[in-house]
TIVONU-850679 format. One record per residue: residue in three letters; x, y, z of N, C-alpha, C, O in turn. Coordinates in steps of 0.02 Angstrom, whole numbers, plus 32768, in hexadecimal, padded with zeros to 4 digits. Each point is the difference from the previous one (the first is absolute). Example, Ala and Ser with C-alpha at 12.3 -4.5 7.8 and 13.67 -1.06 7.14 Angstrom:
BEGIN
Ala82947EE481867FD3803B8000802D803C800080347FFF8021 Ser7FBA80367FBB802A803B80037FD980378025801980378008 
This chain:
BEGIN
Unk748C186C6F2380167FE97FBE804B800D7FF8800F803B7FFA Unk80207F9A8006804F7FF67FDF7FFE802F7FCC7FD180017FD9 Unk8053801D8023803780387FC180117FB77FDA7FF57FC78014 Unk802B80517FAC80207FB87FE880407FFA8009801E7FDC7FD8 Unk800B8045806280307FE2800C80037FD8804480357FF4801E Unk7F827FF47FFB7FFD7FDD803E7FE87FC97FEA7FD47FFD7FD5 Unk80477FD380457FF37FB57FEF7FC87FF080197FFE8016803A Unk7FCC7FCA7FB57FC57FEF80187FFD7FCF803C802B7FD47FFB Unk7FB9802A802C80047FC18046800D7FC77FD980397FEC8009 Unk7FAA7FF77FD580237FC37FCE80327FF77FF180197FC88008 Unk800C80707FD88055800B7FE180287FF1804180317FDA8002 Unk7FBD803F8025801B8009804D7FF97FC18019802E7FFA8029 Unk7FB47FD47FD67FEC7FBE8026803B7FEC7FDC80317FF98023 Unk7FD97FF97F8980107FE67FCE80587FF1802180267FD07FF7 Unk7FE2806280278054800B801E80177FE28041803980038016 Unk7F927FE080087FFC7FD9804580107FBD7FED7FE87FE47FCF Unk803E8006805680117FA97FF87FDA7FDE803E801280118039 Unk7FBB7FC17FC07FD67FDB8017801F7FC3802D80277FE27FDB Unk7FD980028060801D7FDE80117FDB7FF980557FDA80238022 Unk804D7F947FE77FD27FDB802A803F7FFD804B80367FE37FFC Unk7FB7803D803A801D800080457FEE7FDD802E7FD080128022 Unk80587FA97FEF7FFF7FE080327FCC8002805580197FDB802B Unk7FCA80377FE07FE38018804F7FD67FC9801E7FC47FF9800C Unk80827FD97FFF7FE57FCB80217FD17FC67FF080047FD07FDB Unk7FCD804880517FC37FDA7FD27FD980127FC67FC97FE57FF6 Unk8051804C7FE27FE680007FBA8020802C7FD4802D801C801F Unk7FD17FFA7F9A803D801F7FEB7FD780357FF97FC57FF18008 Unk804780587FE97FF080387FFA8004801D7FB0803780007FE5 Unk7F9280167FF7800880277FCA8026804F7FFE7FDD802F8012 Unk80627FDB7FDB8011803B800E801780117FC480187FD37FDD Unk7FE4808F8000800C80017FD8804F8035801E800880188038 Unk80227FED7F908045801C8010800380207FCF7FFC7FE57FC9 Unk80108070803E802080137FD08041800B8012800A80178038 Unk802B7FDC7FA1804E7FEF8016800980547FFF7FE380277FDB Unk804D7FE8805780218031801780567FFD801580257FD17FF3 Unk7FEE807380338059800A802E7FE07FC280287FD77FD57FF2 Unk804E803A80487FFC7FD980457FE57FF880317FFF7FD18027 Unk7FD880807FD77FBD8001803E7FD47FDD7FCF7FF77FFE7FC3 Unk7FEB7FDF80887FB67FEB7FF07FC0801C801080048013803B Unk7FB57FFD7FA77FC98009801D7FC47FCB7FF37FE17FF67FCC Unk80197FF080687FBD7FDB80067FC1800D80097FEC80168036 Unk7FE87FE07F947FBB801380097FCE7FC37FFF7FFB7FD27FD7 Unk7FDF803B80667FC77FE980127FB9801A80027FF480338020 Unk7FDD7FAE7FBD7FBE80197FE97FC47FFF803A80037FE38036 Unk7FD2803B7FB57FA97FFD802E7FF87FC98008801B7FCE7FE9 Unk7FB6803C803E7FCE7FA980077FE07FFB7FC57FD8802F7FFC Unk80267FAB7FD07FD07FDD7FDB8025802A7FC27FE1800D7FCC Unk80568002803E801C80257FB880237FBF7FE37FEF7FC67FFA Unk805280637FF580387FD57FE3804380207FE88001803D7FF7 Unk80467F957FFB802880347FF17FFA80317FB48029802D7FF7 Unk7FB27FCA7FE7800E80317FC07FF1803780168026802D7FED Unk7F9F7FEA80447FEE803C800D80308034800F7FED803B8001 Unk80497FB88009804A80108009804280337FC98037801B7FFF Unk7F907FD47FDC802780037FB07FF8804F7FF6803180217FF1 Unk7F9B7FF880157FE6804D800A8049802B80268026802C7FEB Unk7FD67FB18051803C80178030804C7FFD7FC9803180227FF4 Unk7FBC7FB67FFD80607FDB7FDE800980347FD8802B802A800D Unk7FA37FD97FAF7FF280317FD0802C8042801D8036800D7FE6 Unk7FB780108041800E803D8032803480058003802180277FDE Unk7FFD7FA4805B80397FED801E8041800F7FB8802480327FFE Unk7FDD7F897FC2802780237FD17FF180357FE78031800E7FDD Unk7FA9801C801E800480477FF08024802380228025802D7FEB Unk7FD27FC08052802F802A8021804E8008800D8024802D8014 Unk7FE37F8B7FD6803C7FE77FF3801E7FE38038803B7FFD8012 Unk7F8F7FEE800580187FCA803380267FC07FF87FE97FDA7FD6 Unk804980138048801D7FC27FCF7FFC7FC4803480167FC97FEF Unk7FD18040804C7FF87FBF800F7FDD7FD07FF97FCA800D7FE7 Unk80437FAE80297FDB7FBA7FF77FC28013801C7FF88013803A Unk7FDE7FE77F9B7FC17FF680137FE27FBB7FF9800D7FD47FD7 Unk7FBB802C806D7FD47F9F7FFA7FE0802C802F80078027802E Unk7FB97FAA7F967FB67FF7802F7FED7FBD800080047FDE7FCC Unk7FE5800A80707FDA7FBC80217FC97FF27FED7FDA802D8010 Unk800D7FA97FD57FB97FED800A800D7FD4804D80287FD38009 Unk7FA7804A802980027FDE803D7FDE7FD280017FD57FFB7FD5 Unk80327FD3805C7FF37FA17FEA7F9A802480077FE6802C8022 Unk80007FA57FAC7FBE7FF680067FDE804A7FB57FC680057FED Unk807680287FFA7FEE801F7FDB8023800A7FC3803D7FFC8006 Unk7FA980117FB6800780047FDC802C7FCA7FE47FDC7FD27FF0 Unk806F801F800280167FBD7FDA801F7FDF804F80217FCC7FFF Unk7FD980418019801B7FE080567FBA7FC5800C7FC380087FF7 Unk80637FC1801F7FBE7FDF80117FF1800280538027800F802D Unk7F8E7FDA7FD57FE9800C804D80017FB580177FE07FCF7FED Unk805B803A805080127FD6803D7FD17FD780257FC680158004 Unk80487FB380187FCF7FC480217FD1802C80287FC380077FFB Unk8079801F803D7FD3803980417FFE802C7FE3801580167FCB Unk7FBF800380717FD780597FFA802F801E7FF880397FE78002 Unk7FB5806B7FEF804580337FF28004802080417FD78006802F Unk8067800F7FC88019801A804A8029803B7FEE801E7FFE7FCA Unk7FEA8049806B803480217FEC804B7FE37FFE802E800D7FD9 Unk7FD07FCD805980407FF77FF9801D7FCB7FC1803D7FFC7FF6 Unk7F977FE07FE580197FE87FD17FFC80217FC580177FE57FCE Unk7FCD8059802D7FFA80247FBC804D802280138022800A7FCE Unk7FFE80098073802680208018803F7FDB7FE2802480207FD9 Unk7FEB7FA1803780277FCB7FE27FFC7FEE7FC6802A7FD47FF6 Unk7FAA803C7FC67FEE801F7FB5803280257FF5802D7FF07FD9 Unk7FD080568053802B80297FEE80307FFD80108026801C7FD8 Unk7FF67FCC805780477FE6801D801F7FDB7FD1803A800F7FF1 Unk7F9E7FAF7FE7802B7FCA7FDC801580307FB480357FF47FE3 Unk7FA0803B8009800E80217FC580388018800F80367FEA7FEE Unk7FBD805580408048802C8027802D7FD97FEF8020800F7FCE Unk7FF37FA9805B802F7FE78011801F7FD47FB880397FEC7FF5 Unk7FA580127FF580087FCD7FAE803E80357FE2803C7FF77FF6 Unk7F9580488001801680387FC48054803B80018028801B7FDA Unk7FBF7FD8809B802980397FE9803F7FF27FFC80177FC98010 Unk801A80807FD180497FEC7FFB80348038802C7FEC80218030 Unk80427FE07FBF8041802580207FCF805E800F801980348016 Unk7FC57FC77FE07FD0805280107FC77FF4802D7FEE7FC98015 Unk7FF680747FF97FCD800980267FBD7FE57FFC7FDE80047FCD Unk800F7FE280697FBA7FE77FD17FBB8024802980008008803D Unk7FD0800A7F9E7FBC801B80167FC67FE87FD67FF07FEB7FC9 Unk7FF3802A808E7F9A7FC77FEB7FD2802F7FFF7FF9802E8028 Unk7FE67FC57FA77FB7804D7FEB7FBA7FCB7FF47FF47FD87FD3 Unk7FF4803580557FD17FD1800E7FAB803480117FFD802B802D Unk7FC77FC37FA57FC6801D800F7FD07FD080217FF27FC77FEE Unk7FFB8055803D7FB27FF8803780187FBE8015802880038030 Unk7FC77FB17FB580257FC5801C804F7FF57FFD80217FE0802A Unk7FFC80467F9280307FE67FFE8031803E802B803C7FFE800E Unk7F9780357FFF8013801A803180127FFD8039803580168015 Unk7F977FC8801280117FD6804080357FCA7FFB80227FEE802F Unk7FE27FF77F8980387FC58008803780047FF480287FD78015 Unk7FF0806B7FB8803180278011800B8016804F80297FDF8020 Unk7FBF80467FF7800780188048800F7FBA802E80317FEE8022 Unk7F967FF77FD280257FB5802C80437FCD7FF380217FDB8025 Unk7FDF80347F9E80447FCD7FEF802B8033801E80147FEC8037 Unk800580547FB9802B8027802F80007FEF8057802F7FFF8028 Unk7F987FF87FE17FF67FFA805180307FBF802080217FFB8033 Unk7FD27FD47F93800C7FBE801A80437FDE7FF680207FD98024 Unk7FF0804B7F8980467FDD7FE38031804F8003803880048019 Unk7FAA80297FCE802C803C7FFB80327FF97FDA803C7FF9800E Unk7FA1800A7FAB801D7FE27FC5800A80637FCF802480097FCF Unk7FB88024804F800880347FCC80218042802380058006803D Unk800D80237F9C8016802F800E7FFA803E7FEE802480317FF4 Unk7F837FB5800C7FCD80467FFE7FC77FE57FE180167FD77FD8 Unk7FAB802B80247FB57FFD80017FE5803A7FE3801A80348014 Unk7FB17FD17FBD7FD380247FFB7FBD7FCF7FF67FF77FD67FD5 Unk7FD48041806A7FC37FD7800E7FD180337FF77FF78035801E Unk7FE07FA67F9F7FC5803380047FB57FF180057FE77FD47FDB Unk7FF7804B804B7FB17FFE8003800E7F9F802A7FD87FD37FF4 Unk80668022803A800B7FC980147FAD7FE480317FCF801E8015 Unk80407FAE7FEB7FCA7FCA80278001800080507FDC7FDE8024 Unk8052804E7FF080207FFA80457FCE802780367FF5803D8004 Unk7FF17F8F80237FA18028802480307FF5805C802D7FDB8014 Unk7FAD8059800A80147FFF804C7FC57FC780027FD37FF07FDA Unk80517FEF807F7FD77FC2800C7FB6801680087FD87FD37FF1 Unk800F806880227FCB800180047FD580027FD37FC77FEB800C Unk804B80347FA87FD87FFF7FC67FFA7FBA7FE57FD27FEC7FDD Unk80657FF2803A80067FB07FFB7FBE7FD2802A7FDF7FCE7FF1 Unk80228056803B7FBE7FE780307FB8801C7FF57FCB7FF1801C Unk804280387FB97FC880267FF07FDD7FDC7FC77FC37FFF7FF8 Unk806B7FE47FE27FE47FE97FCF7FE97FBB80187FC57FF47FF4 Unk805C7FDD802B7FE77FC0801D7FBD8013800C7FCF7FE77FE4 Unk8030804A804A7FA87FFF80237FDC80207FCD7FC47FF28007 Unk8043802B7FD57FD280357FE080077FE77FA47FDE80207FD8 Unk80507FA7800F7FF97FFF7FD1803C800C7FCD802D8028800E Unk7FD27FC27FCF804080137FE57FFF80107FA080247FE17FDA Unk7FB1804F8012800080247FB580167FE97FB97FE37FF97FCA Unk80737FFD805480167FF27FCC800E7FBE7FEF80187FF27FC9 Unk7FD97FDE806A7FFA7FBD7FE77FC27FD97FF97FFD7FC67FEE Unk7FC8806B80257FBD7FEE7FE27FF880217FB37FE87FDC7FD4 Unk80298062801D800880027FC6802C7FCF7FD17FE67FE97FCD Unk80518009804080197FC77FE57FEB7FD27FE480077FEE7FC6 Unk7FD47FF580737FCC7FB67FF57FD3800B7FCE7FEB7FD37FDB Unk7FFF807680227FC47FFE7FC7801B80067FAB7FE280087FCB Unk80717FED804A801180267FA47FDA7FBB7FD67FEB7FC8800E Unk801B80627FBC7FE07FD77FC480557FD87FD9802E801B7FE1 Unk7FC87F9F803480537FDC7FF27FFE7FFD7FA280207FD97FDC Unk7FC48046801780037FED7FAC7FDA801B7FD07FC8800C8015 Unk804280057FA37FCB801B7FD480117FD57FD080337FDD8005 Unk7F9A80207FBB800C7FDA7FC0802E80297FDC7FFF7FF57FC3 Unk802C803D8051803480137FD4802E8033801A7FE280268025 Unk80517FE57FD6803A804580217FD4803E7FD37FF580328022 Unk7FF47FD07F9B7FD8803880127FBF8031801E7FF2803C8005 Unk7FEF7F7C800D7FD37FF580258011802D804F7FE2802B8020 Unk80667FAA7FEA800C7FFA804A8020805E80077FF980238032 Unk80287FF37F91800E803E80017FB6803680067FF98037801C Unk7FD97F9E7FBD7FC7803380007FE4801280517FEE80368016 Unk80167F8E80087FD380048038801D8017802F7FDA800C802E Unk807280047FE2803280208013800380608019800480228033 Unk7FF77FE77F80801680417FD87FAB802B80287FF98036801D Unk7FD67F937FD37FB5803A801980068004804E7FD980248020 Unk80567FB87FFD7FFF80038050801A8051800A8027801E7FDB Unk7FB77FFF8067800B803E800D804F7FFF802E802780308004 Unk7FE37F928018803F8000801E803D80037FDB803580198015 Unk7FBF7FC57FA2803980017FBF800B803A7FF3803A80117FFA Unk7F8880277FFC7FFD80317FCD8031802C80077FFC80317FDB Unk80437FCA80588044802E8000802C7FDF7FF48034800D801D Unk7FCB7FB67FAF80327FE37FE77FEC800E7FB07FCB80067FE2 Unk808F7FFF8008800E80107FC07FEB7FB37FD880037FC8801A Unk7FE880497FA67FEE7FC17FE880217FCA7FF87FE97FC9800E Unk805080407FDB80457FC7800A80178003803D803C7FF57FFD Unk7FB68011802F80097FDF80487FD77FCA801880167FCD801C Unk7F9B80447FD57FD67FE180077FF87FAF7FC67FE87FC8800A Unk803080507FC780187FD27FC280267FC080197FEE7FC58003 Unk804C805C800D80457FD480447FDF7FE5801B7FFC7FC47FF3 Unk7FD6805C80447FE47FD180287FD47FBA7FE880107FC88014 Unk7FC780407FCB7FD17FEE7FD8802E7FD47FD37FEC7FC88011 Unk803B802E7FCB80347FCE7FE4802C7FD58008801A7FDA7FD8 Unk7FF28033808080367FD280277FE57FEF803D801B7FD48021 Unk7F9B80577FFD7FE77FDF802D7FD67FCB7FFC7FF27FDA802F Unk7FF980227F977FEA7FB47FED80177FDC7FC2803080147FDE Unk7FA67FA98011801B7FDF7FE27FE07FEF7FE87FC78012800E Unk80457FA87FA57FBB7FF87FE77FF07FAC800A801A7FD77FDB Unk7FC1801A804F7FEA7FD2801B7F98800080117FE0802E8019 Unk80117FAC7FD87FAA80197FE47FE880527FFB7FE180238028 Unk80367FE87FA38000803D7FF0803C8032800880307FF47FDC Unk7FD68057805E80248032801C7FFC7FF180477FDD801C8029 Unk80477FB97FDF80017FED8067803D801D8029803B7FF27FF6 Unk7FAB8038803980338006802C80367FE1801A7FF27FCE8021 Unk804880407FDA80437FCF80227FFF7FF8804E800A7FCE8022 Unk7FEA80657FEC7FF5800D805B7FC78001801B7FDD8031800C Unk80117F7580057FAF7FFD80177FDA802A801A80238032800A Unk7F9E7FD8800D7FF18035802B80027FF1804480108028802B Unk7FDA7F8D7FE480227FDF80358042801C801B8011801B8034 Unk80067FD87F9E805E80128017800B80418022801680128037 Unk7FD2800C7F947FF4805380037FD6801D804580148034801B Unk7FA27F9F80057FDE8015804B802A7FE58028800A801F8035 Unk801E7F9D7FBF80257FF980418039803780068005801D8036 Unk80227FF27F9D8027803B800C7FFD8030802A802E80128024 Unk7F87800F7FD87FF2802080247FDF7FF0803C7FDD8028801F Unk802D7FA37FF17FEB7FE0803D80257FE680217FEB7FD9802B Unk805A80337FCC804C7FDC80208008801880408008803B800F Unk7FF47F8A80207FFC7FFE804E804C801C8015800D7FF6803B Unk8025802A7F9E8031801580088019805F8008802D80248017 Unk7F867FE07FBD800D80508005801380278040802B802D7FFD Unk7FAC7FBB80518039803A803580287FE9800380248030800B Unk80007FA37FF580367FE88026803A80367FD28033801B8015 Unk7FB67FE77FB6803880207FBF80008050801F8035801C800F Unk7F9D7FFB7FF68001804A802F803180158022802480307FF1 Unk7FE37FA5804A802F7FFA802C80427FEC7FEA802E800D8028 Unk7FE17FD77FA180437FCF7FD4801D804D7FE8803780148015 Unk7FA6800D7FC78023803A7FCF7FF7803880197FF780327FDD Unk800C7FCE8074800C803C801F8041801B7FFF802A7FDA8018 Unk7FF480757FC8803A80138004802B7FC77FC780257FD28011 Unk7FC9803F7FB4802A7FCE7FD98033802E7FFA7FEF80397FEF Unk80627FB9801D80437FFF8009801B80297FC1803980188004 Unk7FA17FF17FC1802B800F7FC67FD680307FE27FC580058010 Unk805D80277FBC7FCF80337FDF7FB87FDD7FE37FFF7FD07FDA Unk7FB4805E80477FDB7FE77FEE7FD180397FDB8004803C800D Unk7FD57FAB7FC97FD6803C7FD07FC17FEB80027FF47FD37FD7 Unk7FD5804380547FC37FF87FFD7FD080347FD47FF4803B8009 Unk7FEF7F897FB47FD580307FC97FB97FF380197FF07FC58008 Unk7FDE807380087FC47FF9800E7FE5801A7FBC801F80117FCD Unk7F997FEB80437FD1801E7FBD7FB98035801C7FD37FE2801E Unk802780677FD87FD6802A80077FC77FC5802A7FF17FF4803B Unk7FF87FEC7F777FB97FD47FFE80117FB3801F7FD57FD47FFA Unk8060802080207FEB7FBB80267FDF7FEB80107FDB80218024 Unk80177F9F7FD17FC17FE2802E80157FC880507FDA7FDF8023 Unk8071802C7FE180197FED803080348031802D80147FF28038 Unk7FFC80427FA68027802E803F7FD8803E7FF8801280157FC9 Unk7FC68010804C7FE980298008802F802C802580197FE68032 Unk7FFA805D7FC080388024802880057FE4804A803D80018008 Unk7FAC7FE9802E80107FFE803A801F7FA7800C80177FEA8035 Unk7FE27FF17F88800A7FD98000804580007FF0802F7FEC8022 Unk7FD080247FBA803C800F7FCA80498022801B80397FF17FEE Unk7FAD804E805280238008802780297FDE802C803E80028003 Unk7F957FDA802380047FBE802A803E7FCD7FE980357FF8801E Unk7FB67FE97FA7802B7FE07FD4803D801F800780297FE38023 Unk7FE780567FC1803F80257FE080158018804A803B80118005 Unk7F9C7FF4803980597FFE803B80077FAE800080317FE27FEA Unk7F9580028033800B7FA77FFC803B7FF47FE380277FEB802B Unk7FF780187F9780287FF27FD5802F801F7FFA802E7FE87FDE Unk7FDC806080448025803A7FF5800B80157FCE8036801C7FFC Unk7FAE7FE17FDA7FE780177FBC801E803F7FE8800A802B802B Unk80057FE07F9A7FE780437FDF7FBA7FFA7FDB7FF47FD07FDA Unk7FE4805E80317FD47FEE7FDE7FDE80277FE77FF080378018 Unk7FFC7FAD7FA87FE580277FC07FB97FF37FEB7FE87FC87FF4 Unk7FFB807180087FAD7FF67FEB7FF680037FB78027802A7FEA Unk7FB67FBD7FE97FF080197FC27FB880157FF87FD37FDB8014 Unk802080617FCF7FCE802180067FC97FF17FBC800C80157FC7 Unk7FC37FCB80477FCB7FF67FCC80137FB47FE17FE87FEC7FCB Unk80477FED805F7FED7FC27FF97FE57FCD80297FF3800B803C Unk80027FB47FA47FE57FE78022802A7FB9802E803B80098012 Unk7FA27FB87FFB803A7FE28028801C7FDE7FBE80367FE5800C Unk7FBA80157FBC80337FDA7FBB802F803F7FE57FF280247FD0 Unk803B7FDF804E8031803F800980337FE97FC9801080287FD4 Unk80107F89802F802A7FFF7FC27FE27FF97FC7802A7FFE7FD3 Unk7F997FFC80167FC580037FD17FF0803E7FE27FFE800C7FC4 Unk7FF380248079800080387FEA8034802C7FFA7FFB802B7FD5 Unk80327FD4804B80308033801B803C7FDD7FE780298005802E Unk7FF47FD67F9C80407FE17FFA8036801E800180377FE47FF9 Unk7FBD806C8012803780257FF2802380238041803B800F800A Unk7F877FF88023801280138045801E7FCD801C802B800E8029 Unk7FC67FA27FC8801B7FD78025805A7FFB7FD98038800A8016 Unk7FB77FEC7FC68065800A7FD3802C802F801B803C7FFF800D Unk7F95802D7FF980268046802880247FEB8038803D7FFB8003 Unk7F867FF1804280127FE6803980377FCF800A802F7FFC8028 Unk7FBF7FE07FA880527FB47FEF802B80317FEB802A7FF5802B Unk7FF0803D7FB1802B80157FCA802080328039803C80107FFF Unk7F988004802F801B8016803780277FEA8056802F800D8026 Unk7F987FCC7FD0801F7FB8802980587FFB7FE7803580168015 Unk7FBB7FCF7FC480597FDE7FE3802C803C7FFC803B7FF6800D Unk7FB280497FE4802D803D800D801F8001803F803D7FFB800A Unk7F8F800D802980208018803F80017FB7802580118006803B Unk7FE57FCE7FB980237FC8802A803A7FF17FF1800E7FC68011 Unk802980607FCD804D7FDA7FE38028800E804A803B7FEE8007 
């Protein structure tokens, strides 16, 4: 619960200027809160969107961070529309590249990117080497073999996908059925609210923006090893955030990752993998520190 001198996630959206980024074949929903001259780019989960972001931002000006902040809705989610072809890392990678490249100015610019937009942070560095420093957390980034593991054996998170329910007869409906999930129950209520208010829309009824379609192929992108091998030894200060309770880096994973990347890397204890959800303050930290020691 906000003191009353903290602006509510709403007040906080309210200060973002909304605007539409060029990327080729389709334009990108990105929100900007105007800042100095560094830039930071944020990129969201699979099947999220950019408001979830706002938690972080909140933080970030508290702390008195003054740079440009933007978060992406990546093509196929939230106000971004979904493309003729399948999704690929490397085109969520080029998402974050066209934002980067739109926004930034005469300063530094950095990409903070979770679980997908993690990997597409990490990959747009790999490919364009557009930043000059990263923090990737609870990132998407699997050795080829867990990549192969899942081909033969199945793949979790894009069969769960397929089964979401794309709609309710109402956003409070869609909040109710949300809030009783045991996976929600470590989100603050206005986070879950955010989500629940910008991840869908009202079209026969409370419908999801980011199909579930959209959302299993994601996790089914025939691109994931190749990216393994792409963001080995990334070149510039990097900050890897894990979570106690992941359900994708389990410490030896997590390890793995953070030389892969040459990482510093940071665990958070008693969370889970929705780290900027839960944790908005550890992640502000990590950026607020980032931009310290990268001058």
């Amino acid at each position: 619960m906000e003191s009353p001198q903290t602006p509510s996630l709403e007040q906080v959206l309210t200060d973002a200027r909304r605007k539409r980024v060029g990327g080729g074949d389709l334009d990108l929903a990105v929100l900007v809160w105007e800042g100095d001259d560094d830039l930071v780019v944020f990129a969201h989960a699979t099947g999220f969107h950019k408001e979830m972001w706002v938690p972080t931002v909140r933080v970030l000006r508290a702390k008195g961070v003054g740079a440009t902040l933007a978060a992406v809705d990546l093509r196929g989610h939230g106000d971004s529309p979904e493309p003729d072809r399948g999704p690929s890392v490397w085109d969520y990678a080029a998402d974050v590249r066209d934002v980067a490249a739109s926004l930034r100015g005469r300063g530094r610019t950095f990409g903070v990117g979770h679980s997908l937009g993690g990997m597409a942070v990490a990959a747009c560095q790999a490919r364009f080497g557009l930043f000059d420093g990263v923090v990737v957390i609870d990132p998407a980034l699997l050795p080829a073999e867990a990549v192969e593991l899942m081909r033969t054996m199945g793949n979790p998170w894009a069969e769960a996908a397929r089964r979401r329910r794309p709609s309710f007869p109402s956003r409070e409906e869609a909040y109710r059925s949300f809030a009783a999930k045991e996976v929600f129950a470590t989100w603050p209520e206005e986070v879950l609210r955010l989500y629940i208010d910008h991840g869908f829309e009202a079209a026969d009824g409370w419908k999801l923006k980011c199909r579930p379609e959209w959302e299993a192929a994601t996790f089914s992108q025939e691109d994931f090893a190749e990216v393994w091998d792409a963001v080995e030894g990334l070149d510039i200060p990097t900050t890897l955030v894990t979570a106690e309770h992941s359900v994708t880096h389990p410490p030896d994973v997590a390890e793995e990752t953070a030389t892969h990347l040459r990482a510093r890397h940071v665990r958070l204890e008693g969370i889970t993998h929705f780290i900027p959800m839960e944790a908005p303050e550890a992640v502000a930290e990590e950026i607020r520190r980032l931009l310290m020691t990268s001058r």
